[in-house]
C-alpha positions in Angstrom: 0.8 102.7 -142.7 -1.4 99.5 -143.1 -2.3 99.7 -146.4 -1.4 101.1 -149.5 -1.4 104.8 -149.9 -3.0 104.5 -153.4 -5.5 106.8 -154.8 -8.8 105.5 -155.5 -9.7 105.3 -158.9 -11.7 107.5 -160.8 -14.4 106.5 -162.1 -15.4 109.7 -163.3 -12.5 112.3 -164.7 -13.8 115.5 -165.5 -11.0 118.3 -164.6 -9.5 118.1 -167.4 -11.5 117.3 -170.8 -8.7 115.8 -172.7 -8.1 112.8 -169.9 -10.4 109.8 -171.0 -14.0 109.4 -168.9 -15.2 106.4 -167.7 -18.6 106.1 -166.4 -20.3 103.1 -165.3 -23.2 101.8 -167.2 -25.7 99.1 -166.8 -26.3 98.4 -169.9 -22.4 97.7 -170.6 -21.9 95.7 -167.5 -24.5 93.8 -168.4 -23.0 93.1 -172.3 -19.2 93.0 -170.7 -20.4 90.2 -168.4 -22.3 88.3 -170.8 -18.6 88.9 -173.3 -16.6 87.4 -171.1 -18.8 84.2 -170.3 -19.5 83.6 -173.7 -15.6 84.3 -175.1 -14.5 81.9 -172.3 -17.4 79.2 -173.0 -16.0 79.8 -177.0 -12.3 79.3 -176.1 -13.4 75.7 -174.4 -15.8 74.6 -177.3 -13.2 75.6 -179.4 -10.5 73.6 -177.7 -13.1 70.9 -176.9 -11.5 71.4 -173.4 -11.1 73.6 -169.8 -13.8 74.8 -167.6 -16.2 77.1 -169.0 -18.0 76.4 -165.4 -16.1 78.9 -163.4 -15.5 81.5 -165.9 -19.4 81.7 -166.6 -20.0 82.1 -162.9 -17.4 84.2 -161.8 -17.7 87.0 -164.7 -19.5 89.7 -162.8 -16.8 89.9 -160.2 -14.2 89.8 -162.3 -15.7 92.3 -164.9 -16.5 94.3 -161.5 -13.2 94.6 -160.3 -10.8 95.5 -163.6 -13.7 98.1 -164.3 -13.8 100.2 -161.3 -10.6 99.1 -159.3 -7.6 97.6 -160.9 -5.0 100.2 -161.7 -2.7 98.7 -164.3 -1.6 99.9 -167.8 -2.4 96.8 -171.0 0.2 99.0 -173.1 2.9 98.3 -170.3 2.4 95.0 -168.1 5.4 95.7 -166.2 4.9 99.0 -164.9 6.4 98.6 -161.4 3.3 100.0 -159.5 0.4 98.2 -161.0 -1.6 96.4 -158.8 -1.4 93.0 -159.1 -4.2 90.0 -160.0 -4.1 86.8 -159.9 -6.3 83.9 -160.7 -5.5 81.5 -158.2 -8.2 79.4 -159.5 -6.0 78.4 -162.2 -8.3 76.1 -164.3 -10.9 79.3 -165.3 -8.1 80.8 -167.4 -10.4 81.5 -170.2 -11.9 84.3 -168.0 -8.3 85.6 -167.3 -7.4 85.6 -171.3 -11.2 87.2 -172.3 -10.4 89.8 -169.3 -6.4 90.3 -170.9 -8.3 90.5 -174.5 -10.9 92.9 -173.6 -8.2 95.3 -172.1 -6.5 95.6 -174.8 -2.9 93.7 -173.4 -1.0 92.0 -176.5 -3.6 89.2 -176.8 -5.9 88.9 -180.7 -8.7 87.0 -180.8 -6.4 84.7 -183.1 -4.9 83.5 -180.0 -8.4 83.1 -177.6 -9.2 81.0 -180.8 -6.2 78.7 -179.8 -6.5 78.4 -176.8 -5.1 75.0 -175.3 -3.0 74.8 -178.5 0.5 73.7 -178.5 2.6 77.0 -178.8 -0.3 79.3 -178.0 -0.5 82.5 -175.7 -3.7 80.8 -174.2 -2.3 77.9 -172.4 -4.3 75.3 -170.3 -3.3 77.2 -166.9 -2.0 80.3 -166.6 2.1 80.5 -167.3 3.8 83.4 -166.3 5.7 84.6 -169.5 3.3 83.0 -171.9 0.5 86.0 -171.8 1.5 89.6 -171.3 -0.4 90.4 -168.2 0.1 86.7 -166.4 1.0 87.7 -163.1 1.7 84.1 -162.5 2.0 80.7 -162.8 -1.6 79.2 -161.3 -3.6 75.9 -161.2 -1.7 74.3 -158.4 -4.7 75.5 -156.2 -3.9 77.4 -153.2 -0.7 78.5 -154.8 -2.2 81.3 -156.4 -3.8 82.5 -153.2 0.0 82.0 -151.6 1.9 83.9 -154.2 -1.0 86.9 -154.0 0.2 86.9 -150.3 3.8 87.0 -151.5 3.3 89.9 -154.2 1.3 92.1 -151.0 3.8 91.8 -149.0 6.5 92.7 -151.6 4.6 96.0 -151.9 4.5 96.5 -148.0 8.5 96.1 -148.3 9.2 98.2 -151.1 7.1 101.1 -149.6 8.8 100.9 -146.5 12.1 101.4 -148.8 10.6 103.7 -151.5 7.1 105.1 -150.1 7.6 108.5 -152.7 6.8 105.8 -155.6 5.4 103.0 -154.1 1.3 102.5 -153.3 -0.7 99.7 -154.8 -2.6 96.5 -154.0 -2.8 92.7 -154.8 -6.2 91.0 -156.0 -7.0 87.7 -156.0 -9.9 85.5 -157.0 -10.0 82.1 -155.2 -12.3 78.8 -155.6 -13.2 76.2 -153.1 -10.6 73.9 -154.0 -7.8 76.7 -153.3 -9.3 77.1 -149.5 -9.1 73.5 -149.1 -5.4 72.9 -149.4 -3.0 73.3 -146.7 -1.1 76.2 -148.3 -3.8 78.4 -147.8 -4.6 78.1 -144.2 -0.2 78.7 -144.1 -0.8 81.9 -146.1 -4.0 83.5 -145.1 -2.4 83.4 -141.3 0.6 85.0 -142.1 -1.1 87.6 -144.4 -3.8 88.0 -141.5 -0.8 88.1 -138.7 1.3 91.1 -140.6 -1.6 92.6 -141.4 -1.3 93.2 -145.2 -4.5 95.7 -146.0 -3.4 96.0 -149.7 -4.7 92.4 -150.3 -7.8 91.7 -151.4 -9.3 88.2 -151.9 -12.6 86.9 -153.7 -13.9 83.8 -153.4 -16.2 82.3 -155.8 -18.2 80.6 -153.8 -19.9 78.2 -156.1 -19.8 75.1 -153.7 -19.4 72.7 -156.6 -15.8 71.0 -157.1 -14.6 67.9 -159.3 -16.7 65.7 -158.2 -19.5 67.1 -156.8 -21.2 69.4 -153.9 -18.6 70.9 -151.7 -20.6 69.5 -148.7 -19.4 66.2 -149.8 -16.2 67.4 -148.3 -16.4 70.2 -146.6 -18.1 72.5 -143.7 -15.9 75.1 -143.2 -17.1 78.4 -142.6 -14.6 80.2 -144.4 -16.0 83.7 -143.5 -15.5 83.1 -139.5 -11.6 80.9 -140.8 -10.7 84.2 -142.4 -12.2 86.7 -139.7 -10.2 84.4 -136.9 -6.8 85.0 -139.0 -7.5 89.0 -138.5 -8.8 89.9 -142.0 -11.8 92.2 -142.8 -14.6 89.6 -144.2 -17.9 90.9 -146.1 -20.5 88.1 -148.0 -21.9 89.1 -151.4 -24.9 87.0 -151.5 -25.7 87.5 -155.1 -22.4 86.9 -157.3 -24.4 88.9 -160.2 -25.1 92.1 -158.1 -22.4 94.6 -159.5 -23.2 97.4 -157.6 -23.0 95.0 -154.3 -19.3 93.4 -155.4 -17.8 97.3 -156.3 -19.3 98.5 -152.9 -17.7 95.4 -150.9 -14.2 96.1 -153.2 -14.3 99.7 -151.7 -15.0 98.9 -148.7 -12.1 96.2 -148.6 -10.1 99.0 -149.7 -10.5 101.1 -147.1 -10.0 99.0 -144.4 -6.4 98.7 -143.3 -6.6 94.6 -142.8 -6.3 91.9 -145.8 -10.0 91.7 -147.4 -11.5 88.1 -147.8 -15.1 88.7 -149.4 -17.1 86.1 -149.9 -19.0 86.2 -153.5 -21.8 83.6 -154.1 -22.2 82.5 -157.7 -23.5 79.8 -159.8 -21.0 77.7 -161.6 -21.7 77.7 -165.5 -24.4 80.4 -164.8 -26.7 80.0 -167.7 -25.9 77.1 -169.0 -28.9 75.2 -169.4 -29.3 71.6 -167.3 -25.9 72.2 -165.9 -25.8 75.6 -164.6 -24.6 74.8 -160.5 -23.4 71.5 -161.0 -20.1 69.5 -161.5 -21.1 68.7 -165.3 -20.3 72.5 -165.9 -16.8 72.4 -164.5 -14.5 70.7 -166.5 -16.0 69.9 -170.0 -17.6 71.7 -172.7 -20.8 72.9 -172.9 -21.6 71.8 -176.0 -22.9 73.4 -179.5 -26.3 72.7 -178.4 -26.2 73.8 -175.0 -23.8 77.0 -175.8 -26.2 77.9 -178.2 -29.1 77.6 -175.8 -27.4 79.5 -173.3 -26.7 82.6 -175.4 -30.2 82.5 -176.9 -31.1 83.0 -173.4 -29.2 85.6 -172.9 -30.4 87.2 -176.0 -26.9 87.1 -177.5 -26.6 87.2 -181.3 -23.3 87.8 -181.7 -20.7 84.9 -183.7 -17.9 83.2 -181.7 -15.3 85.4 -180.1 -17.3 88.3 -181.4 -16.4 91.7 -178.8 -19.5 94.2 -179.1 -18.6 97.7 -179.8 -20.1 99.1 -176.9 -17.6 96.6 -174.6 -14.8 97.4 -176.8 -15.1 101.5 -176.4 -15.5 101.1 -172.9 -12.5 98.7 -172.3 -10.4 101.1 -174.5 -11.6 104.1 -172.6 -10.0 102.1 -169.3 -7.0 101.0 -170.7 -6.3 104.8 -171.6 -7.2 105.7 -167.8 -4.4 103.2 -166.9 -2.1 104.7 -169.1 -2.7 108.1 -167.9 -2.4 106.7 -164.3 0.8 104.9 -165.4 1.9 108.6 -166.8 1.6 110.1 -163.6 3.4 107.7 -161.6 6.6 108.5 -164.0 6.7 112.2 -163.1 6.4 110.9 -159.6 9.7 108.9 -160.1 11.0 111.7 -162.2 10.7 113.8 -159.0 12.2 111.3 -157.2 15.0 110.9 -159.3 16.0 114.5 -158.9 15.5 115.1 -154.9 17.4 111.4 -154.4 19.3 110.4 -157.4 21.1 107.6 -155.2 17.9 105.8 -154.2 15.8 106.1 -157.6 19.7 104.5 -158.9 18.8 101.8 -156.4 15.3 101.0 -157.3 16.2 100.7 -160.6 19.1 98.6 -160.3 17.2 96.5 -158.2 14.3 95.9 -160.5 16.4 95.5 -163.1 18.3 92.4 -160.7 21.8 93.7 -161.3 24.4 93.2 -159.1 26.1 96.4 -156.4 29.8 96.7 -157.7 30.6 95.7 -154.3 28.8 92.0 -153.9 31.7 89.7 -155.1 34.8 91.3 -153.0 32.4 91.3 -149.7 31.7 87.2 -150.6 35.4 86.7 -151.6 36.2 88.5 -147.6 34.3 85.4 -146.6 36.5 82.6 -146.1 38.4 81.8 -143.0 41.2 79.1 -142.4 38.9 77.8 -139.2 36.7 74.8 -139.7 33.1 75.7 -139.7 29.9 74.0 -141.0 29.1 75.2 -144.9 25.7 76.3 -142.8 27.9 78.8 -140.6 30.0 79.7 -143.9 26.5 80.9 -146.0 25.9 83.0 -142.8 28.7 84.8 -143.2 28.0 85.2 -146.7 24.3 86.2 -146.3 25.9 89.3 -144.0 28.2 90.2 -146.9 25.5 90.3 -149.4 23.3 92.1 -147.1 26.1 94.8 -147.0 25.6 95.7 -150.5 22.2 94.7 -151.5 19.1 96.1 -149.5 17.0 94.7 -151.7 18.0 91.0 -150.7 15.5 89.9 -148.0 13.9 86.2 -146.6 13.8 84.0 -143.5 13.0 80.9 -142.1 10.3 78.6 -141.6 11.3 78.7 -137.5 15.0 78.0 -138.1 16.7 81.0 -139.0 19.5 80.5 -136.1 20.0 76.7 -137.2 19.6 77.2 -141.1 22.5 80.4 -140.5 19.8 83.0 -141.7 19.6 85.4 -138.7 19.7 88.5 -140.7 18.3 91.0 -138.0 15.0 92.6 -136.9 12.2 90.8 -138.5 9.6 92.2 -140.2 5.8 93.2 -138.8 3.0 95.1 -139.4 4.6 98.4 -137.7 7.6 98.2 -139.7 8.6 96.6 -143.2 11.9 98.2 -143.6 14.1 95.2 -142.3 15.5 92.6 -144.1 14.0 89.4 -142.0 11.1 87.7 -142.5 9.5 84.8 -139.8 7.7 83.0 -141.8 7.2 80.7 -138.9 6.5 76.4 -139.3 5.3 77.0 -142.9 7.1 75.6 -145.2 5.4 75.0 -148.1 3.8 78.8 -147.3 7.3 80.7 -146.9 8.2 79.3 -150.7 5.3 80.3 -152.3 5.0 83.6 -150.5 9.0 83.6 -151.9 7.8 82.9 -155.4 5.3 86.4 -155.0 8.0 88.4 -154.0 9.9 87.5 -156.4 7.2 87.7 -159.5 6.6 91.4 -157.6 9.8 92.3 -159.0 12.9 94.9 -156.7 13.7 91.8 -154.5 15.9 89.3 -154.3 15.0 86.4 -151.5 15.4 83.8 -150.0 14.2 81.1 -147.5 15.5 78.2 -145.5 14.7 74.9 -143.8 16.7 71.7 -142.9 17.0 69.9 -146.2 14.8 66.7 -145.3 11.8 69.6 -145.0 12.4 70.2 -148.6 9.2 68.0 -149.3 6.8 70.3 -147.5 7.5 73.3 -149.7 8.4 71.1 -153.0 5.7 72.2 -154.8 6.2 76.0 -154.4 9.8 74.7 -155.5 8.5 73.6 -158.5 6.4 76.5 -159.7 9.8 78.6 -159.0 11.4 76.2 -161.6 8.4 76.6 -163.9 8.1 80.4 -164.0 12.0 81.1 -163.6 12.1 83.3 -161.0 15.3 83.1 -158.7 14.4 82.3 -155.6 17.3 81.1 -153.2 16.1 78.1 -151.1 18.9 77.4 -148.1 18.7 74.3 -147.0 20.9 72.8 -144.3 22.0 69.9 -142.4 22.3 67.8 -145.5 22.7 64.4 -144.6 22.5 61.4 -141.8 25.2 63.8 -140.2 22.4 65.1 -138.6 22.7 62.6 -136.0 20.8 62.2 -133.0 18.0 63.7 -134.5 17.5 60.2 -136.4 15.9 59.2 -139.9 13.1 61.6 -139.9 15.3 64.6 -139.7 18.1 63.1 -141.9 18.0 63.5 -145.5 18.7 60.4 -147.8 16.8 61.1 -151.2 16.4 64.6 -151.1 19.4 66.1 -152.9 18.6 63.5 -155.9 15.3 64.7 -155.6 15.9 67.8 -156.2 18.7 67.1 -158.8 15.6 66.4 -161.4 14.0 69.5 -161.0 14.3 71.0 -164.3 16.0 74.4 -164.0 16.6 73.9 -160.4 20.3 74.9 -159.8 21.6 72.6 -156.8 24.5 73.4 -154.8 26.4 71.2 -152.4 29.9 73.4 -151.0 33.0 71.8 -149.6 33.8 75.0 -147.4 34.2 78.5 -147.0 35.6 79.6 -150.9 33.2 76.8 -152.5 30.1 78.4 -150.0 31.2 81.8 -151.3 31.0 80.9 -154.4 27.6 78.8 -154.4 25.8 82.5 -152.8 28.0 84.2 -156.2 26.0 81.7 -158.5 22.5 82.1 -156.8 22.3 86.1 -156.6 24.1 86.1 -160.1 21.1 83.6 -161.6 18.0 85.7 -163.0 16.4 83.7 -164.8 15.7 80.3 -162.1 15.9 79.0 -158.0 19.1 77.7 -156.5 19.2 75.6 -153.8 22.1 75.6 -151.3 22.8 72.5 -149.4 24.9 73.0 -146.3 26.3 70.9 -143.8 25.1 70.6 -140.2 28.8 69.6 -139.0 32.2 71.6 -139.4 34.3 70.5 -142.4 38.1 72.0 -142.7 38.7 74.7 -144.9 41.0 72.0 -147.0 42.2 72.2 -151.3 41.3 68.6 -152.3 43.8 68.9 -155.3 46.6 67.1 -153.7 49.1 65.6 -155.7 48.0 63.6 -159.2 49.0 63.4 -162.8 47.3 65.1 -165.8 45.8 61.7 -166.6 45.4 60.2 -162.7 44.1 56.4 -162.8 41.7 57.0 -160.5 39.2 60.3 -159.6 37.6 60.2 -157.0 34.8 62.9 -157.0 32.8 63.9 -154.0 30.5 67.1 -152.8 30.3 69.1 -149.9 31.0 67.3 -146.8 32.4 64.2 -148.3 35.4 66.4 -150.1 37.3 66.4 -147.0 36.6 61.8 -146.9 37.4 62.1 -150.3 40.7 64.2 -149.8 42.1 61.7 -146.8 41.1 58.7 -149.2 42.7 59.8 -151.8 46.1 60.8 -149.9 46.3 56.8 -148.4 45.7 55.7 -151.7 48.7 57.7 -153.2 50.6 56.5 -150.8 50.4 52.8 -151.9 51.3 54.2 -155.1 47.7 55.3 -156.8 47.8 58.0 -158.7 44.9 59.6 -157.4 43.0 63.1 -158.6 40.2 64.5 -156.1 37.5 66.2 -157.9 35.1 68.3 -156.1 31.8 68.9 -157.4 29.8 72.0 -156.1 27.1 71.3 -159.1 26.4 68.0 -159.9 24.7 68.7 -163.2 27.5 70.4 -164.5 30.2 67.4 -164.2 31.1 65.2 -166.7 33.8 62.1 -166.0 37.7 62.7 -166.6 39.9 60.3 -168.6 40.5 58.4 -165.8 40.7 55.0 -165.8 38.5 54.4 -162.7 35.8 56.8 -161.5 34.4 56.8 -158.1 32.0 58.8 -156.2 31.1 59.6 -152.6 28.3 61.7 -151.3 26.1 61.2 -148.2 22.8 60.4 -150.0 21.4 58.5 -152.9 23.9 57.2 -155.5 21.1 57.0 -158.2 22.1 59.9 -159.9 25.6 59.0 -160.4 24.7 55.8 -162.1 26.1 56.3 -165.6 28.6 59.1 -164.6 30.6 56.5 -162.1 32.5 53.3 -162.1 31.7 53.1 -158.3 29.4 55.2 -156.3 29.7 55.2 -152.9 26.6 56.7 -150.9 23.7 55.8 -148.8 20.1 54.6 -150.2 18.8 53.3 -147.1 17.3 55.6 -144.0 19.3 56.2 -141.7 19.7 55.8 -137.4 19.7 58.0 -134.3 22.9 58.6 -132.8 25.9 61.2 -132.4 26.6 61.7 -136.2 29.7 60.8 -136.2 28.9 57.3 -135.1 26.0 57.2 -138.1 28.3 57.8 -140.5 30.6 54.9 -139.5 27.9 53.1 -139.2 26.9 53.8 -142.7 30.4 52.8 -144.1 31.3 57.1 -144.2 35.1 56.3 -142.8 38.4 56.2 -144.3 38.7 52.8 -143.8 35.5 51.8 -145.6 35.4 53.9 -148.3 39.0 52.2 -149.0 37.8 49.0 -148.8 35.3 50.3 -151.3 37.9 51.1 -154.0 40.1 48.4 -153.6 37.3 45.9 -153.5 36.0 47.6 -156.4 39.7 47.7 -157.9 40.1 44.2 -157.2 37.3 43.1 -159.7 37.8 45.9 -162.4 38.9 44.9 -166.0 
């Protein structure tokens, strides 16, 4: 199947009286366009700032699209087989919150009136978990487009596990400034290689950014980019021609590739003086020129007024949602009684709880063999994939370095396995990663060596933002890297990723501390973890060693450097130190002992551990090519030199 198997929706429902009727009017598309422009054009004047610019220009095809096409229910933003919107042009927000308003989700006027406040619903940029009915976090552009990608293919996956109750699509609108960054190009191939059909993008083709004409910057013909990455392109030429945007949506429906359909509006459309220029982008009209505007629309109406005609018609389409929403429960009710098991399944999944069975498969993990922490995730990636079909991710072209080989991968013939090759796109695999997730009934995750952390930082940081637990495996974590030299060996990443807020790092020693880092991820709901494995074997070793309640030294040290640590530690005790070894696995969560003398030792930056240590013994230069072994003596990562670190430090404590 290439698409969704979703029915089409009605516009017309006439078999049985008592189901509410919808049936398209001029008149009200005309007074629901001119609604939403002038509530988003209110919210801005109101808040003497956002974009009225794009809202006012974009309005038909949004009005368009949740009128005739998107199946959701506004008394249940969660219902598991909505489709899904998002605004990837995150600025226009105002037209997302009028949209949300007019539907009837849980959004008053009260808070369109607020919009840009501090504590409001109606926040600057959309925030997943502000306002009911936020798909997502947008105005990162690109991102938006990214995570649509992510959310389509969630669907693909879950229908290939649960086709009896699965069938909807993804919708996206898009501005200029998402099709120039980098993500999208990453995204719109991938989408365009798997061939998701049940995503749908517009583009609001205004050719006006920040500063000024598009052709100031770019020439891309984005109709031939998107054809050449395999999706079905159409151009609306007028971006106020209803009937023209709900004939291209059908037609996008219907084809079994991903839709990119090309909508040409006017920015600020009829704004007077500024209507198609940058002045109507990011500022307020003005009294003067909003009140010119709406006498020219013949609009009488007082701020954040909703005409009665708009308000009967949105209700009447919130209550076909809701009866759409009805319907797909007694599907799931069937479900539920031909395979009790699976429907158990889907629900537990959605719901992110753990299989009984997860924690004794991880605790089966460790070994007494050395083995890199990368090798050790491995194994526990196969144990969690034991128990938890709903755990699925890949690699940005690393999987058999990164440890994340989890078999067959998926394509466009088959969704039902577990892998994912999201290929050299970083930064595209973790927002795809952050779609899926936000889709809900998946757990995932995706790797890369730990230096290529920076490509997909921003994805990273949206994960943080909206909370979604996303498990980023990241791997050869330090100069150990070796011969692969200072590009590919990671120095201020793991303290760069330390001040995420809500980022959960984790840095294992072996096999039981690796095991218990994959525990900590899939047992997180509510933010990403990011696992940071070794490259080289380290022994399965317990650092506790010999040492008083109160030792009068600690020497604390992650992942790879617990075994340096634990051989430092033992020479020291044996020219009588009393000597405790502390391992950290989470960074943020250690606070110093009562020792008399702390000291620390990773492989990276020691700025973090200013504060926390007496002595912190790391690396804050780049580092060389060469076997890695050899780089980290070089780099003072020896017995011997972290000794004659403590004792020189020793030497000239108080």
């Amino acid at each position: 199947m290439n698409g969704p198997d979703q029915k089409g929706r009605a516009m017309t429902l006439m078999t049985d009286v008592a189901q509410p009727t919808f049936v398209p009017s001029v008149t009200t598309d005309l007074l629901a366009v001119d609604t939403l422009r002038f509530l988003a054009a209110d919210m801005v004047e109101a808040a003497q700032s956002g974009h009225p610019g794009m809202p006012m220009g974009a309005a038909p095809m949004a009005w368009t699209l949740w009128s005739r096409h998107l199946r959701h229910d506004p008394a249940d933003p969660d219902w598991a087989d909505r489709d899904r919107f998002v605004l990837s042009a995150g600025h226009g927000s105002a037209l997302l919150y009028g949209l949300l308003h007019l539907f009837g989700y849980d959004l008053p006027v009260e808070e369109l009136r607020r919009f840009r406040q501090l504590g409001s619903r109606t926040p600057g940029h959309p925030e997943f978990g502000d306002t009911p009915g936020v798909e997502c976090t947008t105005g990162p552009l690109g991102q938006g487009l990214a995570m649509a990608v992510g959310m389509a293919l969630a669907e693909r996956m879950t229908a290939a596990r649960y086709p009896e109750i699965t069938g909807h699509r993804t919708y996206a609108i898009v501005g200029d400034g998402c099709l120039m960054e980098g993500v999208s190009h990453e995204v719109a191939s991938f989408a365009g290689h798997l061939g998701l059909g049940g995503l749908i993008v517009l583009w609001d083709d205004n050719e006006i950014t920040i500063d000024g004409a598009v052709g100031r910057s770019c020439s891309d013909d984005q109709v031939a980019r998107f054809a050449a990455y395999g999706w079905h392109t159409e151009v609306v030429a007028d971006g106020t021609d209803i009937e023209a945007i709900d004939a291209a949506l059908t037609r996008a429906k219907d084809d079994p590739r991903p839709s990119f359909l090309a909508v040409r509006t006017v920015i600020g459309h009829g704004a007077p003086d500024v209507a198609g220029t940058a002045k109507a982008h990011g500022s307020p009209l003005g009294a003067e020129r909003l009140a010119q505007a709406k006498e020219l629309a013949g609009w009488t109406l007082p701020p954040f007024a909703v005409p009665e005609q708009v308000a009967a018609t949105c209700a009447v389409l919130a209550a076909i949602g809701g009866e759409e929403h009805a319907t797909w429960l007694e599907e799931v009710a069937a479900f539920d009684a031909v395979a009790p098991a699976r429907a158990a399944e889907f629900r537990r999944a959605r719901a992110r709880l753990l299989p009984a069975g997860l924690l004794p498969a991880l605790e089966a993990v460790a070994a007494p063999a050395p083995r890199a922490t990368r090798q050790s995730s491995q194994a526990c990636l196969a144990a969690a994939l034991s128990t938890m079909p709903e755990l699925v991710g890949g690699s940005a072209d690393l999987a058999g370095s990164t440890g994340t080989v989890c078999g067959d991968v998926v394509s466009r013939a088959d969704f039902a396995s577990s892998a994912i090759a999201f290929g050299v796109r970083e930064f595209g695999m973790a927002a795809i990663l952050n779609g899926m997730s936000l889709h809900g009934g998946l757990r995932v995750f995706g790797s890369t060596f730990l230096v290529f952390a920076d490509y997909l930082r921003p994805a990273l940081r949206l994960s943080a933002l909206m909370g979604q637990p996303v498990i980023y495996v990241l791997t050869h974590d330090s100069i150990a890297v070796g011969e692969d030299g200072p590009t590919h060996q990671p120095v201020e990443h793991l303290e760069s990723l330390r001040v995420i807020p809500g980022l959960q790092v984790l840095r294992p020693a072996n096999d039981v501390e690796t095991a218990l880092a994959w525990e900590l991820a899939l047992s997180r709901v509510d933010g990403p973890t990011a696992l940071i494995l070794s490259r080289q074997s380290l022994p399965q070793l317990d650092p506790a060693g010999e040492s008083s309640a109160s030792p009068a030294i600690d020497i604390v040290a992650t992942g790879s450097e617990v075994a340096l640590a634990t051989a430092a530690a033992a020479q020291l005790r044996a020219e009588g130190f009393d000597v405790r070894v502390v391992p950290v696995l989470d960074r943020c969560r250690f606070t110093p002992g009562a020792a008399a003398h702390t000291v620390s030792i990773e492989a990276g930056s020691t700025a973090g551990w200013a504060g926390l240590v007496d002595l912190a013994i790391g690396i804050d230069e780049f580092g060389h090519s060469g076997p890695g072994d050899e780089v980290l003596a070089h780099h003072g990562f020896t017995v011997a030199a972290v000794l004659d670190r403590i004792r020189e430090y020793l030497d000239g404590a108080p």
